[in-house]
C-alpha positions as CSV (number, residue, x, y, z in Angstrom):
1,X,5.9,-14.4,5.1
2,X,3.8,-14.5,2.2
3,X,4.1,-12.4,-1.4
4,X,2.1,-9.7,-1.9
5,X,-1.0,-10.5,-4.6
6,X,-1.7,-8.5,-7.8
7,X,-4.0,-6.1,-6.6
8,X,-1.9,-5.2,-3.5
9,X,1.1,-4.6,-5.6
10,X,-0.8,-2.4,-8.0
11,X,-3.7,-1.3,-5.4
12,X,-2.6,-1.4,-2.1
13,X,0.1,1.5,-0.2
14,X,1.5,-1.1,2.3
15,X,4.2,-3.1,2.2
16,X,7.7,-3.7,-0.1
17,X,8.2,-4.8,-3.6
18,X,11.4,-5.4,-5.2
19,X,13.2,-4.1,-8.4
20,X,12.0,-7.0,-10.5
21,X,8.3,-7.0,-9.4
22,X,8.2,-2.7,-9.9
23,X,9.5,-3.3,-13.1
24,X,6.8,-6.2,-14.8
25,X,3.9,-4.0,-12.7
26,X,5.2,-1.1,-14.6
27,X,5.0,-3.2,-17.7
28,X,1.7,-4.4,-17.2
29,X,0.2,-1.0,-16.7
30,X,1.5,0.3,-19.7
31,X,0.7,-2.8,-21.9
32,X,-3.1,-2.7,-20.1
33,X,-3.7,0.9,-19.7
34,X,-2.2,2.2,-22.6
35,X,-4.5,0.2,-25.3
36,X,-7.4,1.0,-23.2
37,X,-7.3,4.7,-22.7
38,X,-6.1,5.3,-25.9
39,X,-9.6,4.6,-28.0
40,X,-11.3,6.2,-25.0
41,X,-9.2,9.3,-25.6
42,X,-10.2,9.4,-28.8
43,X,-13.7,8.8,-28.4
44,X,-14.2,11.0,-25.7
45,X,-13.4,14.6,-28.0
46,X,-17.6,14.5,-28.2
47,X,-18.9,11.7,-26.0
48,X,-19.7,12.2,-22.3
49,X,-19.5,8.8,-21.5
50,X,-16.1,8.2,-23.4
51,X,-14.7,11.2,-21.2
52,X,-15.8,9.8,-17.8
53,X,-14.3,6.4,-18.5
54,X,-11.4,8.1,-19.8
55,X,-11.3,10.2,-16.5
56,X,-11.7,6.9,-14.3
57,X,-9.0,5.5,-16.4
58,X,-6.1,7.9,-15.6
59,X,-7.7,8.1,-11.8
60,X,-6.9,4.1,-11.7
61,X,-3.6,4.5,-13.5
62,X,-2.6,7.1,-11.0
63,X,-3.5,5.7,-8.0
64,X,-1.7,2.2,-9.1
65,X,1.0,4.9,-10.1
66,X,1.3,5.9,-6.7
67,X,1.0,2.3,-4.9
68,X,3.9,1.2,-6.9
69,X,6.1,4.2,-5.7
70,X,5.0,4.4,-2.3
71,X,5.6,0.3,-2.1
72,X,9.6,1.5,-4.1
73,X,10.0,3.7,-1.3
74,X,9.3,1.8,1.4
75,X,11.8,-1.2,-0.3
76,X,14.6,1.4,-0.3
77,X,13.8,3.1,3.5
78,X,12.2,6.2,2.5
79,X,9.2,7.2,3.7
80,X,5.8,7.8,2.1
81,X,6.5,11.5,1.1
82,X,9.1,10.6,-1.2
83,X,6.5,8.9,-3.4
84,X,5.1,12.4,-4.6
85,X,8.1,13.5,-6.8
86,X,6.4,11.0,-9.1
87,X,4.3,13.7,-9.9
88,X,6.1,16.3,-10.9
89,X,6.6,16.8,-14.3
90,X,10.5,15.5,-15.9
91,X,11.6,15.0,-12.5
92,X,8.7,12.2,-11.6
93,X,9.8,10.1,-15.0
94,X,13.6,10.1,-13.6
95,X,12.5,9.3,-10.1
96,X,10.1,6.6,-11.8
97,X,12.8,5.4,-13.8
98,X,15.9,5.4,-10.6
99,X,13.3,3.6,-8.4
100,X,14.1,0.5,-10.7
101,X,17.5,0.6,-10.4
102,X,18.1,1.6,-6.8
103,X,18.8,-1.4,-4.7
104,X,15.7,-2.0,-1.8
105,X,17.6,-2.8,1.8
106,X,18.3,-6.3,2.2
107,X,17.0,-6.8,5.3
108,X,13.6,-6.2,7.2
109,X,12.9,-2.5,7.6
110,X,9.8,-0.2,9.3
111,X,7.8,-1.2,6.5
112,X,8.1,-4.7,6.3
113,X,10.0,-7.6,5.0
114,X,12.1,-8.2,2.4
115,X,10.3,-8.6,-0.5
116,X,10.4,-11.9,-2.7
117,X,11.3,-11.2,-6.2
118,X,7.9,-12.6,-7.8
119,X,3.9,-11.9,-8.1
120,X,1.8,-14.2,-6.1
């Protein structure tokens, strides 16, 4: 059994990843993302090219977004699905927010192994 590598934990929909590895992902997109879109939002009021790498931004924020859920879900036993209350506004931020606090199942499940609590 081997741990999952950065770009599978923020890339990659397969898989487990515990409380502890959600939560320093979660940190590193906000402390990467965050400081990068921001002077692309900025810029991109009359630039073209400022507004499609401000698009491709949020597209790669939101898809690692999504990876990190779906991987949540799969830690606790829910399925996929259960990944798209992320989006919905107010209630995706609580759901975000409860994923890090609800216990994953302490065995091996349907979607894999119990997850090591660390990046590769």
């Amino acid at each position: 059994m081997r741990s999952l590598t950065i770009d599978e934990v923020l890339f990659g929909l397969r898989g487990r990843i515990s409380r502890e590895v959600y939560g320093w992902a979660w940190a590193l997109v906000a402390c990467v993302g965050a400081p990068l879109l921001l002077p692309l939002g900025m810029a991109a009021m009359g630039d073209r090219v400022a507004a499609a790498g401000l698009v491709a931004g949020l597209a790669l924020i939101g898809w690692a977004k999504l990876a990190l859920v779906v991987k949540r879900c799969h830690d606790i036993g829910l399925p996929d699905w259960f990944a798209t209350a992320a989006f919905i506004p107010v209630i995706g931020e609580v759901w975000i927010l409860a994923l890090g606090f609800i216990p994953g199942e302490g065995c091996d499940n349907d979607f894999g192994h119990c997850p090591i609590d660390r990046l590769a």
